[in-house]
Structure formats: structure tokens, C-alpha cells
BATI-37911 format. One record per residue (C-alpha): residue number from 1; residue in three letters; x, y, z. Coordinates in steps of 0.001 Angstrom, whole numbers, plus 524288, in hexadecimal, padded with zeros to 5 digits. Layout:
<rs>
@seq NUM&type ALA&east X&north Y&up Z;
...
</rs>
This chain:
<rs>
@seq 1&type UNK&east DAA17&north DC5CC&up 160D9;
@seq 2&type UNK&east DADE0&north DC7E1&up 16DD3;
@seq 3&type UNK&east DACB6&north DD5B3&up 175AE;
@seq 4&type UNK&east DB90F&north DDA85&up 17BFF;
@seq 5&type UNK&east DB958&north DD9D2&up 18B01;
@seq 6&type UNK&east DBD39&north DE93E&up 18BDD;
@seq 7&type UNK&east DB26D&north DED3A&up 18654;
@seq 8&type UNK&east DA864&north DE33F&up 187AC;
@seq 9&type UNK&east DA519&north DE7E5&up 1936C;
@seq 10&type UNK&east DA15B&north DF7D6&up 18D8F;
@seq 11&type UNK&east D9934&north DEF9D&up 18270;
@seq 12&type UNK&east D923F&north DE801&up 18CBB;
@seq 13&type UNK&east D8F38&north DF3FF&up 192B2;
@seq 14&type UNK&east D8B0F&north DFCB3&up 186D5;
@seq 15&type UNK&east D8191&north DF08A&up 181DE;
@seq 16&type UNK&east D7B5F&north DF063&up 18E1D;
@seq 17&type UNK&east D79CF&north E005E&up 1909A;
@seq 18&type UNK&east D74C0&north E0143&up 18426;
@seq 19&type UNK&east D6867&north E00BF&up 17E25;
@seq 20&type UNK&east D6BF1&north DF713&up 172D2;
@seq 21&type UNK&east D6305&north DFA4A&up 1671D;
@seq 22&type UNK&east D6522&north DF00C&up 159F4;
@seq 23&type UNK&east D5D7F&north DF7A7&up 14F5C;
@seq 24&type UNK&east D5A33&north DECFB&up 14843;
@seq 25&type UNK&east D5835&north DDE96&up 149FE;
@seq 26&type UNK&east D4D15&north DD5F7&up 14212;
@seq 27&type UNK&east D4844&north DCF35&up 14EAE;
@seq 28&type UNK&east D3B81&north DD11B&up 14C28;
@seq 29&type UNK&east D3C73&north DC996&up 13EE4;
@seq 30&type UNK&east D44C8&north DBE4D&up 14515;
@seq 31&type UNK&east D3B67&north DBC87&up 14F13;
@seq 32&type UNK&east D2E9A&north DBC28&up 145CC;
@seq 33&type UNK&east D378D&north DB0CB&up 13D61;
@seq 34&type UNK&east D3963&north DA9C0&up 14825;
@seq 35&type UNK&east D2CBC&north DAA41&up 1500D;
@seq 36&type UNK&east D26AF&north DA6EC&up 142CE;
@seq 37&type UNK&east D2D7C&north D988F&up 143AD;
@seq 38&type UNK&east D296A&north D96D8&up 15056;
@seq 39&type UNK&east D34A8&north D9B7A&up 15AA4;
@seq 40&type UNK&east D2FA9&north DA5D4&up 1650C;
@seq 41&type UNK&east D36C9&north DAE25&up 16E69;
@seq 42&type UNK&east D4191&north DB14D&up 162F6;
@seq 43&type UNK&east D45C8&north DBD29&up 168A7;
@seq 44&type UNK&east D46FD&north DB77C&up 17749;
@seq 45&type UNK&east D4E2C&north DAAE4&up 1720F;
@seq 46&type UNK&east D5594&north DB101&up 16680;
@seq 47&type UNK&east D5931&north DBF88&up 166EE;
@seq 48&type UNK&east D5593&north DC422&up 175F6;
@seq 49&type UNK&east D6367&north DC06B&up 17A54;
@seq 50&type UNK&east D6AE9&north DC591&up 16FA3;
@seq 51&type UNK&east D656B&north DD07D&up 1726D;
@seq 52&type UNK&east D6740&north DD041&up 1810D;
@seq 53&type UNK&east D7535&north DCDC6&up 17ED4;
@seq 54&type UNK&east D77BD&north DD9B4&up 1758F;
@seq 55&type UNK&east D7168&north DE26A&up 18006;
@seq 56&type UNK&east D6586&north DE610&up 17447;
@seq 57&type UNK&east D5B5A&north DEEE1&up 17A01;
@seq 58&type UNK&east D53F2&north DF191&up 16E73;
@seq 59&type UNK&east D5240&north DEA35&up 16110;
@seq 60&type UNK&east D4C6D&north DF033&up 1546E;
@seq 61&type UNK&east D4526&north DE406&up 14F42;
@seq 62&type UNK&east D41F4&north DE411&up 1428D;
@seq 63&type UNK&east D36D5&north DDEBE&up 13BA2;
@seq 64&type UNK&east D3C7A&north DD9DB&up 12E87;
@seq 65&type UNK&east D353E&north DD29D&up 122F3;
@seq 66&type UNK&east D3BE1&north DCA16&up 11AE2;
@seq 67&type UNK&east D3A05&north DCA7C&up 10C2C;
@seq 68&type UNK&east D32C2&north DBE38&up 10C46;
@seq 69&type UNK&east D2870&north DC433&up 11238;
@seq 70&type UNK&east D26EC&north DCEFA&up 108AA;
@seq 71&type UNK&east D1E25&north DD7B1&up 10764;
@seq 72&type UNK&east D1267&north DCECB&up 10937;
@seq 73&type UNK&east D15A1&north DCAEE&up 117CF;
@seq 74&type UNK&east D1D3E&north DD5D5&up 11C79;
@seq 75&type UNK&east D13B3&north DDBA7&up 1247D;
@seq 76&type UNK&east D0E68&north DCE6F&up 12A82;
@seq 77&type UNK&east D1BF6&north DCB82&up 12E35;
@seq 78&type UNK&east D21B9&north DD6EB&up 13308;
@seq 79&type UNK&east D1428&north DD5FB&up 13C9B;
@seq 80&type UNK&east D190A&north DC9D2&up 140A8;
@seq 81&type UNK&east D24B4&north DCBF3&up 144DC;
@seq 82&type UNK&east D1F70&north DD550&up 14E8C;
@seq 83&type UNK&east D16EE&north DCA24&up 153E3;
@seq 84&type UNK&east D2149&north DC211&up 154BC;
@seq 85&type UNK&east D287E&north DCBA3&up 15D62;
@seq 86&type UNK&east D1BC4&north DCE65&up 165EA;
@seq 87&type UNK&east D1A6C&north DC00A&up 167AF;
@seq 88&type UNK&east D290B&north DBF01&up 16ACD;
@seq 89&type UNK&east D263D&north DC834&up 1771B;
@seq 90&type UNK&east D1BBC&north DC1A7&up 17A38;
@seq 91&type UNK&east D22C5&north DB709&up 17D13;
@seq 92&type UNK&east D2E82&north DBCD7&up 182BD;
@seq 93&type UNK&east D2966&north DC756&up 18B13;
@seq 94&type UNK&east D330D&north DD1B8&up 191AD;
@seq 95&type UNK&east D3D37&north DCE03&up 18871;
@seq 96&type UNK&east D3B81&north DD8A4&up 17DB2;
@seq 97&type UNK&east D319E&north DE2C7&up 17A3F;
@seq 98&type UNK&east D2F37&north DEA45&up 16C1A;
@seq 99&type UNK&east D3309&north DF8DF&up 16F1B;
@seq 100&type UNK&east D2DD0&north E047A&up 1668B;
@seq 101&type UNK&east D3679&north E0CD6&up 16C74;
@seq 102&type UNK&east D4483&north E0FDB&up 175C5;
@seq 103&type UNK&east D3D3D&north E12B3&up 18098;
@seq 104&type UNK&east D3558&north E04BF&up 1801D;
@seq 105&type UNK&east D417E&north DFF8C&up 17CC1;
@seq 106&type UNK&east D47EE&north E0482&up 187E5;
@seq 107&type UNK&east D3DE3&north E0072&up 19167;
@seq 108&type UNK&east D41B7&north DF17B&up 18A1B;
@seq 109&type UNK&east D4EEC&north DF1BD&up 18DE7;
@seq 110&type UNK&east D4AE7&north DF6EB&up 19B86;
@seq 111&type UNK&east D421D&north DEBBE&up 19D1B;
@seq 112&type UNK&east D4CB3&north DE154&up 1982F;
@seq 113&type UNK&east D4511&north DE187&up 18BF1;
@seq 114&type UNK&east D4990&north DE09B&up 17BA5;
@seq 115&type UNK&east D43AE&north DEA37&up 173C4;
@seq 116&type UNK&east D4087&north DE8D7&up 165F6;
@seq 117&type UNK&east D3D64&north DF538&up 15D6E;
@seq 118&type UNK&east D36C6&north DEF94&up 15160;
@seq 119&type UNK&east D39E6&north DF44D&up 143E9;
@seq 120&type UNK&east D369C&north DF1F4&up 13552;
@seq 121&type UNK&east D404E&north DED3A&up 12D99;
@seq 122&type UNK&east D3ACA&north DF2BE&up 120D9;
@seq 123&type UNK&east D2D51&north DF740&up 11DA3;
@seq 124&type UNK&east D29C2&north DEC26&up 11776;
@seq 125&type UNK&east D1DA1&north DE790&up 11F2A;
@seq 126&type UNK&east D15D2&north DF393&up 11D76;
@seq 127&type UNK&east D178D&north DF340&up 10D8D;
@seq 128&type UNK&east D1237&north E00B2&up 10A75;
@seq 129&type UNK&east D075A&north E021C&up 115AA;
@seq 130&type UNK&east D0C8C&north E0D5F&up 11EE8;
@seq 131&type UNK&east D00D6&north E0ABF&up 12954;
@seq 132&type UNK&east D0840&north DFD55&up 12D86;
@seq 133&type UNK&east D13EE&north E040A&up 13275;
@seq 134&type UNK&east D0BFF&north E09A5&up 13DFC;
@seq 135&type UNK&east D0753&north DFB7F&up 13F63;
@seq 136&type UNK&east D160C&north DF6EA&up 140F7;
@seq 137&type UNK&east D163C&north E0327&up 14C47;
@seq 138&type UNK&east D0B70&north DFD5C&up 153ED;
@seq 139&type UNK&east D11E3&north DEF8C&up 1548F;
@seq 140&type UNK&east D2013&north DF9E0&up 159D0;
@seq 141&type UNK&east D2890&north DF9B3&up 14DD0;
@seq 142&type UNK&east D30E3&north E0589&up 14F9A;
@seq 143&type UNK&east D39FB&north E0416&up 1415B;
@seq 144&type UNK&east D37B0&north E0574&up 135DD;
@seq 145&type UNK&east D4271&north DFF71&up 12C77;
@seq 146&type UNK&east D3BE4&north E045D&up 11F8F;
@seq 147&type UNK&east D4372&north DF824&up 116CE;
@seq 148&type UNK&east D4A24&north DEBFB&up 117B8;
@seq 149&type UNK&east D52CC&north DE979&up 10C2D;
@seq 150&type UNK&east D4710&north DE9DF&up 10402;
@seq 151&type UNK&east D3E05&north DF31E&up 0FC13;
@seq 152&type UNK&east D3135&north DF5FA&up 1025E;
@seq 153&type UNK&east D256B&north DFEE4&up 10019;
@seq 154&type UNK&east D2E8C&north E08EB&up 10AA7;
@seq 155&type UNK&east D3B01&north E08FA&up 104B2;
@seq 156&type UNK&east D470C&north E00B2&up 0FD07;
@seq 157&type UNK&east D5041&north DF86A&up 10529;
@seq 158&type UNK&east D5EA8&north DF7F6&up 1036D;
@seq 159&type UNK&east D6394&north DE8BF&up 10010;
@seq 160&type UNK&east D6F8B&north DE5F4&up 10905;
@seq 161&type UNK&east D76F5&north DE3DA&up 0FB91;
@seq 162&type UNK&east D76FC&north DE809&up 0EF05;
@seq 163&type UNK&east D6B9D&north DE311&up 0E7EB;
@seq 164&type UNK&east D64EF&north DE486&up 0D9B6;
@seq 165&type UNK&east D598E&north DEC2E&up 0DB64;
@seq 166&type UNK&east D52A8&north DF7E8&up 0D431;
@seq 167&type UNK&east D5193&north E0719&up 0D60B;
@seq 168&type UNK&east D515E&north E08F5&up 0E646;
@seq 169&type UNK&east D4793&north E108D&up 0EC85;
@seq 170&type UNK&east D474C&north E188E&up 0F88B;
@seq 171&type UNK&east D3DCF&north E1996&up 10244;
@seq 172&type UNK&east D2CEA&north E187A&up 0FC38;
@seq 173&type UNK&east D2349&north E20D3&up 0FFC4;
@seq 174&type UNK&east D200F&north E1719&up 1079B;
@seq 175&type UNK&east D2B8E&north E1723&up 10F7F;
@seq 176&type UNK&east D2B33&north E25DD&up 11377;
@seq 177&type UNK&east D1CCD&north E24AC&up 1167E;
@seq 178&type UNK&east D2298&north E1A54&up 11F08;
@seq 179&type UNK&east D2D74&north E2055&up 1266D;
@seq 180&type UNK&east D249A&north E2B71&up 1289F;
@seq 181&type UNK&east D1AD3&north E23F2&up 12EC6;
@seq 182&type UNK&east D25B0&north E1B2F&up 1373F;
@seq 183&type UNK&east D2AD4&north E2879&up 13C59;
@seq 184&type UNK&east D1C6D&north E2E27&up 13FDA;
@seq 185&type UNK&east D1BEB&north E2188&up 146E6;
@seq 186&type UNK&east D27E4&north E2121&up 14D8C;
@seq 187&type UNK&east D2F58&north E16AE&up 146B8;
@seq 188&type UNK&east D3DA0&north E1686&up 14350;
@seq 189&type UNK&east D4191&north E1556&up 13469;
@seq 190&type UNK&east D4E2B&north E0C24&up 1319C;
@seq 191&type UNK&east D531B&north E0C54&up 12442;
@seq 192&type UNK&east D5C17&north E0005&up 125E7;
@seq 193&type UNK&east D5A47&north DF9E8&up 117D5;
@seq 194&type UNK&east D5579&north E0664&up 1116C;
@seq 195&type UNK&east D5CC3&north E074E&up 10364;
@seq 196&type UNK&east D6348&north E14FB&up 1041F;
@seq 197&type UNK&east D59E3&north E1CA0&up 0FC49;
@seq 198&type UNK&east D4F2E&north E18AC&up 10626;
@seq 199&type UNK&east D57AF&north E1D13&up 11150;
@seq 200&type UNK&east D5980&north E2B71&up 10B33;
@seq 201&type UNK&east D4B19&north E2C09&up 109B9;
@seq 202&type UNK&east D49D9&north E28CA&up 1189F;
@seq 203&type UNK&east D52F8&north E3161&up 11B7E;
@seq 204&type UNK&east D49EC&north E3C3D&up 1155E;
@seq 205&type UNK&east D3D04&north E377E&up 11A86;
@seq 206&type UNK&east D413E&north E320D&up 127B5;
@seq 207&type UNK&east D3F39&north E3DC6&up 133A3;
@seq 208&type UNK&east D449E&north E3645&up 13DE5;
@seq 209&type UNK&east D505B&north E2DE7&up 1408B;
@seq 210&type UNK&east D50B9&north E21C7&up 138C1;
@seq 211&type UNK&east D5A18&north E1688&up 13BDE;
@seq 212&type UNK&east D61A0&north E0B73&up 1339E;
@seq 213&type UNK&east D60AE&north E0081&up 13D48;
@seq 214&type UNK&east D6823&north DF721&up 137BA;
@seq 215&type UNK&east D71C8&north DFD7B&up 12B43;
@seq 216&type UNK&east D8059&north E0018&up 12C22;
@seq 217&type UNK&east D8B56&north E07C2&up 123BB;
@seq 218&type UNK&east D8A65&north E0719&up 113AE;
@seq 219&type UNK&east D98AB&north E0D4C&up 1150E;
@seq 220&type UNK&east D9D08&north DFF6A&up 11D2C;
@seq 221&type UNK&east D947A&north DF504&up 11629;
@seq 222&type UNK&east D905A&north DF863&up 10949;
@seq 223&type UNK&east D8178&north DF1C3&up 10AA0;
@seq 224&type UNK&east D747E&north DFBA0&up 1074B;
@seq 225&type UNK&east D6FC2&north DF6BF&up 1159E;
@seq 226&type UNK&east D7A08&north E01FD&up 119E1;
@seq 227&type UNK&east D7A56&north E1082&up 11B91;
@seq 228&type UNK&east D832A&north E1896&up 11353;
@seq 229&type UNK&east D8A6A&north E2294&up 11B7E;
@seq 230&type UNK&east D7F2F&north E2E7B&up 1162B;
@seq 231&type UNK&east D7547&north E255D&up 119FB;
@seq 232&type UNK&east D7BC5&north E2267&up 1275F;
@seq 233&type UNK&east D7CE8&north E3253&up 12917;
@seq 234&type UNK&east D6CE8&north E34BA&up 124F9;
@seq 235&type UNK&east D6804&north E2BB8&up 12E4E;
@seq 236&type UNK&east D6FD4&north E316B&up 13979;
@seq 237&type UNK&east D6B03&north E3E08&up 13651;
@seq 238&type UNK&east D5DBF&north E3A63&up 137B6;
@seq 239&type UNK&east D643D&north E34E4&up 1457F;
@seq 240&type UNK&east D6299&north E2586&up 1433E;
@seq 241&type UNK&east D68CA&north E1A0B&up 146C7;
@seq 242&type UNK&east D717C&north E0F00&up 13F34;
@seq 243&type UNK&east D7103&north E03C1&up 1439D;
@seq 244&type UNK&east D7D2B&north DFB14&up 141BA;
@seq 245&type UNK&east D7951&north DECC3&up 1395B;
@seq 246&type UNK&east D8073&north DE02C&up 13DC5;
@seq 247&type UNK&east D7EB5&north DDB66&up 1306D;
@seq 248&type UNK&east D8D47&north DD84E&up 12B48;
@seq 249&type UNK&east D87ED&north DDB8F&up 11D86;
@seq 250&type UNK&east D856F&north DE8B3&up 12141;
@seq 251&type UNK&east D9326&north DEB09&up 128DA;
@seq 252&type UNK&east D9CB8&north DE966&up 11F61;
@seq 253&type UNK&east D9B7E&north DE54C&up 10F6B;
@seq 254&type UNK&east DA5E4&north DD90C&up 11123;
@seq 255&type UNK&east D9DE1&north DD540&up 11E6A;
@seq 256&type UNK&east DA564&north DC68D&up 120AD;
@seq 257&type UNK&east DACA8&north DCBA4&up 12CAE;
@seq 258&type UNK&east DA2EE&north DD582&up 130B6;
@seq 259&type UNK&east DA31D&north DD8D9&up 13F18;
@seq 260&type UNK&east D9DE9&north DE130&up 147EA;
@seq 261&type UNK&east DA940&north DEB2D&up 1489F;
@seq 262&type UNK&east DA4B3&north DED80&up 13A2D;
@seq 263&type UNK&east D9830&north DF0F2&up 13E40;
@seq 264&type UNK&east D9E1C&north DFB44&up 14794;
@seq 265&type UNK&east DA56F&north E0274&up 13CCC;
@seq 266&type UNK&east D97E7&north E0670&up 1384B;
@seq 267&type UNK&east D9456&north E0ADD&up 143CC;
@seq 268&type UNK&east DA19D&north E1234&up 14491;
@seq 269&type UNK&east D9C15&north E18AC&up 135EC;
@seq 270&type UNK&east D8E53&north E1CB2&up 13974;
@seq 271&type UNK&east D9387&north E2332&up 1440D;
@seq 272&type UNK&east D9DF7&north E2A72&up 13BF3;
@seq 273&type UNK&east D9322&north E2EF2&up 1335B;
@seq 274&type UNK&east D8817&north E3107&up 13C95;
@seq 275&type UNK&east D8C67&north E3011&up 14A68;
@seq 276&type UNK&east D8912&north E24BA&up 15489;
@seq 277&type UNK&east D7BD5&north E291F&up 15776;
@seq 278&type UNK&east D7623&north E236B&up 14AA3;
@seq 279&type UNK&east D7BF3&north E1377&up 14C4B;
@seq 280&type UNK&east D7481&north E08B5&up 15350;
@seq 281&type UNK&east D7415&north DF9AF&up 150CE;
@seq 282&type UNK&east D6A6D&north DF329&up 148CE;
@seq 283&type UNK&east D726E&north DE53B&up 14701;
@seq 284&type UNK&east D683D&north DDFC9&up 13E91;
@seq 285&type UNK&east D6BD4&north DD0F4&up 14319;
@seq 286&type UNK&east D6970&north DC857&up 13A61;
@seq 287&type UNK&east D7053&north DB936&up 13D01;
@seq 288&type UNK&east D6673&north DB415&up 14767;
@seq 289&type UNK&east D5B0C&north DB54C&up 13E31;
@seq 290&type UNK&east D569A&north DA811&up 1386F;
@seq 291&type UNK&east D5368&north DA918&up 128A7;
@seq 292&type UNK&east D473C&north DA2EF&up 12824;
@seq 293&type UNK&east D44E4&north DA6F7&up 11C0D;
@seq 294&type UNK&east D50E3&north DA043&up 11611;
@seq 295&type UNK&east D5405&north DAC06&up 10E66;
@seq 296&type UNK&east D6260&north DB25C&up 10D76;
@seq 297&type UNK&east D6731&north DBECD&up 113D2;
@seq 298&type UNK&east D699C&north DCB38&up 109F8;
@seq 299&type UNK&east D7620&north DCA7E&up 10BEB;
@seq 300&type UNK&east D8129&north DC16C&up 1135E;
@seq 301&type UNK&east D82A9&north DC8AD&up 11FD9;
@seq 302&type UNK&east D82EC&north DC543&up 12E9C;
@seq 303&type UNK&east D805D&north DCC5A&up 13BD9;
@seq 304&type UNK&east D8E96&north DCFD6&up 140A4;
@seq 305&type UNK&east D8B9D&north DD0DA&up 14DCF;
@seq 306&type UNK&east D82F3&north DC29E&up 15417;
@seq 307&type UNK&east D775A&north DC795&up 158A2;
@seq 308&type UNK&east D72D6&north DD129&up 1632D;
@seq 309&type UNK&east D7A03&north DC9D5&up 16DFB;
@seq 310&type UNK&east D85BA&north DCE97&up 1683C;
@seq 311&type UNK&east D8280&north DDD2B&up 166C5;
@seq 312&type UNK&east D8EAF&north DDF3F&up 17069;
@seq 313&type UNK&east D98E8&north DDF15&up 164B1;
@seq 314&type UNK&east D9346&north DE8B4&up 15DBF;
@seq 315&type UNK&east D92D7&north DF1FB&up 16A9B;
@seq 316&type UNK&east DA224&north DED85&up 16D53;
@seq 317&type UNK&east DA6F4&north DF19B&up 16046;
@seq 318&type UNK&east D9FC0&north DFF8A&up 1624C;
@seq 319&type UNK&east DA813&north E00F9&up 16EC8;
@seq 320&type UNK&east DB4F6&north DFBF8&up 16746;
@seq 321&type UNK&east DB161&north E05CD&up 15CA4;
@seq 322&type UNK&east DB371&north E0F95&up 168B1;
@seq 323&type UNK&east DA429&north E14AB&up 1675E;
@seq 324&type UNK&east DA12E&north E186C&up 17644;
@seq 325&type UNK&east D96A7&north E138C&up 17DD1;
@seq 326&type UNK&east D8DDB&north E1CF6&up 17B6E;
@seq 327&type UNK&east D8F87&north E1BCA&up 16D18;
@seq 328&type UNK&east D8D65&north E0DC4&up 16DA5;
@seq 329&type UNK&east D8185&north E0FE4&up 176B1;
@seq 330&type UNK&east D7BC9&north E16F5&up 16B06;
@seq 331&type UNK&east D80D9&north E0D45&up 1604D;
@seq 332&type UNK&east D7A2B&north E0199&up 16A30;
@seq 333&type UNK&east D6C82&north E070E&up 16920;
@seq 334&type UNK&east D6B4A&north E1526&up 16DD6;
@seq 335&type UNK&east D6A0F&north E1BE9&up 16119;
@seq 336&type UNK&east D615A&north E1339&up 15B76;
@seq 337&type UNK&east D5930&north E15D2&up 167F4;
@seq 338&type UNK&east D5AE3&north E24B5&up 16683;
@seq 339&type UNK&east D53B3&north E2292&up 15834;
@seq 340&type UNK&east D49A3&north E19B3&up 15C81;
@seq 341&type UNK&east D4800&north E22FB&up 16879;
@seq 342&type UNK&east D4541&north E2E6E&up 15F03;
@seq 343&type UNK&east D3AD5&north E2842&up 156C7;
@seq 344&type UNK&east D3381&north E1E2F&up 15EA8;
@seq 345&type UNK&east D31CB&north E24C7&up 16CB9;
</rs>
């Protein structure tokens, strides 16, 4: 898909002014896969010029476990993919730098630098023990996703379809005990993949802003991954951010011709409900990551926009939409900023 020449020139512009935040990406995983069969440099030789060509300041890298693993190696492998990335700038040096914060990931930019926030994607590798969390701080993780699409001693996760399972749960004691503590810390909570009665509890228990980094409209695509309209309206309240999921899946129900003007009409309904200061990006790319594991997806779905390096689209159909630059400033990466601002500095 090919940018217009009248305004490829404001979009050039705006992705370059900006500071470009994607909310969530599972770099940290890919890169532990791969190091683990013996490539190095992954980021330099695989994702570094994506990113350089969607103008991306800041990545939210998330440290994901995969079933497989579960529970007995969570921990152990979650560990490891923080290694990985430590060994990754090790070898690349002055190419990107882990960031706890905007400021530090300010200076990045400054310096020509990528920075990486890290988050967990679920609570799985601290099973119940709440001590490990501050563990996770030390090594700079900054999010807290309290689920995947799984239950776990924290909370119940929401499948991406409709599933047999039993009576649903909300969040454990567990789980407040943990959001408590991530806050006294100075972590941000994400309830991307939270079922909905675990989101109403965090809605209660959370006392600062709490983000969905990667979830879109329930009203626009039907799939539990979503936020209903109430939901979208709570978690603006409590002044977070939504950040809008590449995943065609999650875009529209009948997702064969899924595009990325779709995934601007739910940025045109968040903001009709809450306003544009609550809607990021969190594209959650999936297609460049290698199933080693030889295990199916959840569901057939498919990034709708190719990778970072073409981040651009998205921006152009915000400026088609008639959003003004200072809107799409905000949509780029400035609101998740003012969040992470809040709580981490």
C-alpha cells in the first residue's frame, strides 16, 4: 500500500517529530528463541531497521512464556530472556539500551539509541511468590501484564475465542497483593488478556493509571481480547492508554480483507467514548516470529500492517481520518509517555 504524494510528505514529518512509542512487541521472547539456536545480534540483523524505518523511539518488550514451559520453567526462562537481551548489547553496543523510564528513554533517542521498556506478559514466572517481582525490578522491568490468555495464581485470562471452560474467576488474592506491590514499586499494570471480571477488580484495586497495551474495540470485533465500550470508559477514567493491536483477528470478526483503515475506525471509537488522550499503539506483531515449537496459533489471524518498517500507514490513515497533528503526535507515542511518565519517574 502505497502513501499518497500530498500527504506523504506531513506523515514523513509527524513520524519523525514524534516520539514513536509501540506498547507492545515480544522482542524479548524472539530474541531468547533465537539466540538459543545459535544466531546472535538478532535485534541488529533482524528488527533494528524495521524499526529505524518506522521512526520507533521506544519499544515495550515483553517477556512472554509459552505454555510449554509451564509452570515448572517459567521463571528460568523468563530470566533468560533477559540474558539474552544483555548479551545482545553486549555485542551491539550504542545501538539500543533497556530504559526504566521517559526520561532514559529520551536520553536513547538523543543519543541515536532504541529503547526497550521491558514488561511481563503475564505473571506467570513468579507463581504465587510476591518477593520475585522486586527481583524482575532490579533486572528494569517496568510492566506488569498480570495474564496471558491463561489462568495463573494472579488472575483468569480471557481465550481470544469462545472456549469450554468452567466458572471464571476474577482477580486472587494474590493478584491484588500483586498490583499493590507493582504500584509501591513503580511499575505499570496492563490488563491486555485479563477476562472481564479480572479487569473490574483492577479497576477497584488499581490507584494509578493502568494501560491495555495491546486490546482493541469488543463493539468492532467481537473477540474477549477486546474492551467493551464501559470497559473502554473505566480505564480512561483512571487516565490510561489503549493501545491499538495489528492483529486482523482483533479488528474485525470476518478479518479476510482486514486492513489498516479498519484499525483506524477503532481509534475513531475510543475516542468517541473517551477522548484521544487515552489511544496509543501496541501492534503486537506477530508474522516474523519463527514457531519453533511447531505448535498452532489460537486463532487464524495475521499482522495487517508488515512490520515496524511500515508504521507509516498507520500514521497516513490518522491524517486521512482528518485527526491533526497534534492528535496524532499523541496517538504516535505521547500519551503512552504521559502514563509511563506518571508512574516510573
Amino acid at each position: 500500500m502505497e502513501i499518497e504524494e500530498k500527504i506523504k510528505d506531513r506523515v514523513d514529518v509527524l513520524q519523525r517529530g514524534a516520539f514513536v512509542v509501540d506498547a507492545h512487541f515480544d522482542l524479548t521472547y524472539e530474541v531468547a528463541n533465537r539466540r538459543d539456536r545459535g544466531q546472535r545480534q538478532v535485534v541488529a540483523a533482524d528488527y533494528l531497521p524495521g524499526f529505524t524505518a518506522g521512526g520507533v523511539d521506544l519499544i515495550v518488550s515483553a517477556i512472554f512464556i509459552h505454555n510449554f514451559f509451564l509452570p515448572e520453567m517459567g521463571l528460568r526462562k523468563a530470566l533468560d530472556q533477559v540474558s539474552h537481551l544483555l548479551e545482545e548489547m553486549d555485542e551491539t553496543p550504542g545501538l539500543f539500551r533497556i530504559c526504566t523510564s521517559p526520561s532514559e528513554a529520551r536520553a536513547a533517542r538523543k543519543a541515536g539509541e532504541l529503547g526497550l521498556l521491558l514488561s511481563l506478559e503475564g505473571a506467570d514466572p513468579l507463581q504465587n511468590d510476591l518477593g520475585l517481582l522486586r527481583i524482575f525490578y532490579q533486572l528494569g522491568v517496568r510492566a506488569l501484564g498480570l495474564v496471558w490468555s491463561r489462568r495463573n495464581y494472579a488472575a483468569d485470562g480471557c481465550s481470544f475465542q469462545s472456549v469450554t471452560e468452567g466458572r471464571k474467576g476474577g482477580l486472587t488474592a494474590f493478584g491484588v497483593q500483586l498490583i499493590e506491590k507493582a504500584e509501591k514499586l513503580g511499575m505499570v499494570v496492563d490488563v491486555s488478556h485479563l477476562n472481564d471480571e479480572g479487569f473490574w477488580d483492577v479497576m477497584e484495586v488499581a490507584q494509578q493509571p493502568v494501560i491495555a497495551s495491546h486490546s482493541n474495540c469488543r463493539a468492532l470485533a467481537g473477540s474477549m481480547r477486546n474492551l467493551t465500550d464501559a470497559q473502554i470508559e473505566a480505564l480512561a477514567k483512571k487516565g490510561g492508554v489503549i493501545g491499538m493491536n495489528a492483529q486482523s483477528a482483533l479488528i474485525q470478526d470476518d478479518h479476510s480483507q482486514t486492513g489498516v483503515e479498519q484499525l483506524v475506525d477503532h481509534v475513531d471509537r475510543i475516542v468517541s467514548i473517551a477522548g484521544i488522550q487515552h489511544v496509543g499503539v501496541g501492534f503486537d506483531f506477530c508474522d516474523s516470529f519463527k514457531d519453533f515449537l511447531s505448535m498452532a496459533r489460537d486463532l487464524d489471524t495475521r499482522d495487517i500492517i508488515h512490520g515496524h518498517q511500515e508504521f507509516t500507514l498507520f500514521t497516513a490513515a490518522l491524517v486521512r481520518r482528518g485527526y491533526s497533528d497534534e492528535d496524532i503526535r499523541m496517538v504516535l507515542g505521547g500519551n503512552f509517555m504521559r502514563v509511563f511518565g506518571r508512574i516510573l519517574e
